[in-house]
C-alpha positions in Angstrom: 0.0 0.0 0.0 1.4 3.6 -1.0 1.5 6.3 1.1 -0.2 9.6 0.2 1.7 12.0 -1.3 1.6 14.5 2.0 2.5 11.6 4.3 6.2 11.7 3.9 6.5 15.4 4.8 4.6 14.7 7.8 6.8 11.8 9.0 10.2 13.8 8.4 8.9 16.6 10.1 7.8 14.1 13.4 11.8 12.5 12.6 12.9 16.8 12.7 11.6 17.2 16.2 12.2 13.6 17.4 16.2 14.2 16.6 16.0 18.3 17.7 16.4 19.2 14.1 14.8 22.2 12.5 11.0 21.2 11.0 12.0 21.7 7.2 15.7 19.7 7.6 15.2 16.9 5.8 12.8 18.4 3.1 16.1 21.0 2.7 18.0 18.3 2.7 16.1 16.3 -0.4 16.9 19.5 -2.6 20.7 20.1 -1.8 21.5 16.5 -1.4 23.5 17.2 1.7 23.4 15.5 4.8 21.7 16.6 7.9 24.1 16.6 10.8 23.6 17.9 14.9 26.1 18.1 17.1 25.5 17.0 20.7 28.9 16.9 22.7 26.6 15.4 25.6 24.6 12.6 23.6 25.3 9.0 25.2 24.4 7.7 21.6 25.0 8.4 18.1 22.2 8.0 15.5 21.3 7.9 12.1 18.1 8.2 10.2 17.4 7.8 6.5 14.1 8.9 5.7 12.7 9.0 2.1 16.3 9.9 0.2 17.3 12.8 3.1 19.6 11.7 6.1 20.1 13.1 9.3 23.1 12.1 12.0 23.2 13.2 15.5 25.9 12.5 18.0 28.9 14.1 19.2 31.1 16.3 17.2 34.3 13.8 16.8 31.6 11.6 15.5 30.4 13.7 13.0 33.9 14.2 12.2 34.6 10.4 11.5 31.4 10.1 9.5 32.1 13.2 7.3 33.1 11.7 3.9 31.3 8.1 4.4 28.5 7.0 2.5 25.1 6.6 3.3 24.4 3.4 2.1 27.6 2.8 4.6 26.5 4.4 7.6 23.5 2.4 7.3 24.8 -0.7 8.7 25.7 -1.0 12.5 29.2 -2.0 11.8 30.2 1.4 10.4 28.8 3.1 13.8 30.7 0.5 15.5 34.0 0.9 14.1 33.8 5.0 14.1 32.7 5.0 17.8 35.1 1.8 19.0 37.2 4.4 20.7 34.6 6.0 23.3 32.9 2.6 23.7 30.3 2.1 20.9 27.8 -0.8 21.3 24.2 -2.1 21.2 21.2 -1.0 19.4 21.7 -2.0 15.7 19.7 -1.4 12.5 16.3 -1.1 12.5 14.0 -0.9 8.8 11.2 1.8 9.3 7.7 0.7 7.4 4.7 3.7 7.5 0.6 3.8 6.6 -1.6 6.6 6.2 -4.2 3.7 5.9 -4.7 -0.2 6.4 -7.0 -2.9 6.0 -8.9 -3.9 8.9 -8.8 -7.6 10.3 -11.7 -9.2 11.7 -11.6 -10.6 15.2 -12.6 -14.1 15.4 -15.5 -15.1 17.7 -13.4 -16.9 20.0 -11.2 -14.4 20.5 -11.3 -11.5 22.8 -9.4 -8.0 23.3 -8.5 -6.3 26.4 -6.8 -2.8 27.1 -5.5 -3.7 30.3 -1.7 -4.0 31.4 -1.7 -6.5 33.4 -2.4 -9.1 30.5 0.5 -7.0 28.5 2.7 -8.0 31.4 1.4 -11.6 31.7 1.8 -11.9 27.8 5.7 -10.2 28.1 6.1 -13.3 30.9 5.4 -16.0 27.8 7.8 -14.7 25.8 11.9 -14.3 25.0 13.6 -11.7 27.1 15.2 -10.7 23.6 11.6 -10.3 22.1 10.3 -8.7 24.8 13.1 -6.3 24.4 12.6 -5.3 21.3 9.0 -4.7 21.2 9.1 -2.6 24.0 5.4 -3.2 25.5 6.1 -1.0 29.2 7.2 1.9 26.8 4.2 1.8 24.5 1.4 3.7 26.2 -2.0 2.5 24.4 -2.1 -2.0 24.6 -4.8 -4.1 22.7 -4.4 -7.5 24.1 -5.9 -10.1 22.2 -7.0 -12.6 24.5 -8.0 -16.8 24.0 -10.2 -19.4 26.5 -8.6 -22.6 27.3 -8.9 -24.9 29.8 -11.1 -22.8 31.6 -8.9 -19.7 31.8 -8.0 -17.0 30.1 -4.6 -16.2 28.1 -3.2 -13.6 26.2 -2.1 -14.8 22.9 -1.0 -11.3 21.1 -0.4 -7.5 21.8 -0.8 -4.5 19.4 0.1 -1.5 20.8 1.4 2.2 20.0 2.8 5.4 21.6 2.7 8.8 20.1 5.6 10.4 18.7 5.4 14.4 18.1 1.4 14.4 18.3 1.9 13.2 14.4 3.1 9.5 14.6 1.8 6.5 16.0 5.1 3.9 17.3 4.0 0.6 17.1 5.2 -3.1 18.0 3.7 -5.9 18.2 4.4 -9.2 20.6 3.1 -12.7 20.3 3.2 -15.4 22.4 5.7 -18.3 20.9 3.1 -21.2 20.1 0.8 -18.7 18.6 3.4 -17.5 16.4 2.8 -17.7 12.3 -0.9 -18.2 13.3 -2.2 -14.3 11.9 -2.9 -13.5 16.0 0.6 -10.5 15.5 -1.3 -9.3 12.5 -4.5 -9.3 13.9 -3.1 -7.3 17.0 -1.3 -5.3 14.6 -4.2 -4.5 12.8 -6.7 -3.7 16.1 -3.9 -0.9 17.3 -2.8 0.7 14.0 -6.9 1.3 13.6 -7.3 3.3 16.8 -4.3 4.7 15.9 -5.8 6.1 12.2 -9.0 7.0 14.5 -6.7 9.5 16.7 -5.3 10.8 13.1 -1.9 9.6 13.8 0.3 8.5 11.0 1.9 4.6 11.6 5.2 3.7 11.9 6.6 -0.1 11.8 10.2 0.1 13.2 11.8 -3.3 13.3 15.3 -4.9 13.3 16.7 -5.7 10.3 17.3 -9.4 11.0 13.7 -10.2 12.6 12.1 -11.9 9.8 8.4 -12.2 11.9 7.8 -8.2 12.3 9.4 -7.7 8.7 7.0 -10.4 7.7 3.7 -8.3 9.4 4.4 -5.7 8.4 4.7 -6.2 4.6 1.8 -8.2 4.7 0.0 -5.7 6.1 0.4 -3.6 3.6 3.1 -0.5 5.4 5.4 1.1 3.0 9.3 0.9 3.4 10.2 4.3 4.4 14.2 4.2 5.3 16.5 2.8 8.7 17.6 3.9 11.5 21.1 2.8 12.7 22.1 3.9 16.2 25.3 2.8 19.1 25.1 3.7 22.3 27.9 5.5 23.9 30.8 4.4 26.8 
């Protein structure tokens, strides 16, 4: 599914304010074909966005120094950030694809399925699942959780979580967690779907951010129907 053709602009400019960029940077940015760079001599990370053909990096000066002359397409993968930052103790994070939608299509709930906004079957659901996964998704950090719930042997069990925070009053961060045997099932879709609808309802724009190497959420996503919109390659600092 295509985004509309305003949707971009409104996700660089959440991306501006998100990295304490000006608003227009990375529209400037598209015409002079020059990177966007902040310096931030007390950042405990270094970051870089691609977003629609601009870029952005934000970190330290000697870091923008090192990456001054480097690709895009190189600064892109981790292992550049790594080996520019080795000295002052890079590590961590990684590279993460970032999907968007203005719009999606809506997935019916089953009849023996049930949804709940409460946490405490977010937290229940997080205690199912790989403390890598549960890492990732970052459930405790995403504010609004549609837990999709399933009867068996007389109790109840969460199966799936959609769930978003806001980003900049324009975007709508999203991940998705499902527990292990329900996995490749639809249920991460179907949460998926639940959240990024009262998402759209609140006018927000969706965002998909995922690593690189998880084949699941690259999977939803795509099938789904959100559009590839650039990466997002960061290291933490000391």
């Amino acid at each position: 599914m295509s985004l509309e053709s305003h949707s971009a602009a409104i996700i660089q400019l959440a991306w501006a304010r998100r990295l304490g960029l000006d608003d227009g940077a990375f529209a400037s940015a598209l015409e002079t074909g020059e990177r966007i760079t902040r310096a931030d001599d007390s950042a405990r990370s270094v970051e870089f966005v691609r977003l629609f053909g601009s870029s952005a990096l934000v970190g330290p000066q000697w870091a923008l120094d090192a990456a001054a002359g480097i690709a895009d397409e190189e600064m892109a993968q981790h292992v550049t950030l790594l080996t520019i930052t080795r000295q002052h103790g890079g590590h961590g994070q990684g590279s993460a694809a970032l999907f968007f939608a203005d719009d999606l299509p809506l997935l019916e709930l089953s009849g023996e399925l049930t949804v709940s906004h409460g946490n405490p079957e977010a937290i229940e659901l997080e205690g199912l699942c790989p403390p890598d996964d549960v890492n990732e998704v970052g459930l405790s950090d995403l504010e609004n959780r549609y837990t999709i719930l399933h009867r068996e042997d007389g109790r109840t069990v969460p199966v799936a979580c959609g769930a978003y925070s806001e980003w900049e009053g324009i975007l709508a961060h999203m991940g998705v967690l499902v527990a292990p045997r329900w996995r490749r099932r639809g249920v991460g879709s179907l949460a998926a779907s639940i959240a990024a609808h009262e998402a759209l309802a609140s006018g927000l724009t969706l965002q998909w951010r995922t690593d690189v190497s998880n084949k699941g959420s690259l999977a939803i996503a795509r099938s789904l129907g959100f559009a590839t919109g650039g990466i997002e390659t960061s290291v933490l600092l000391g």
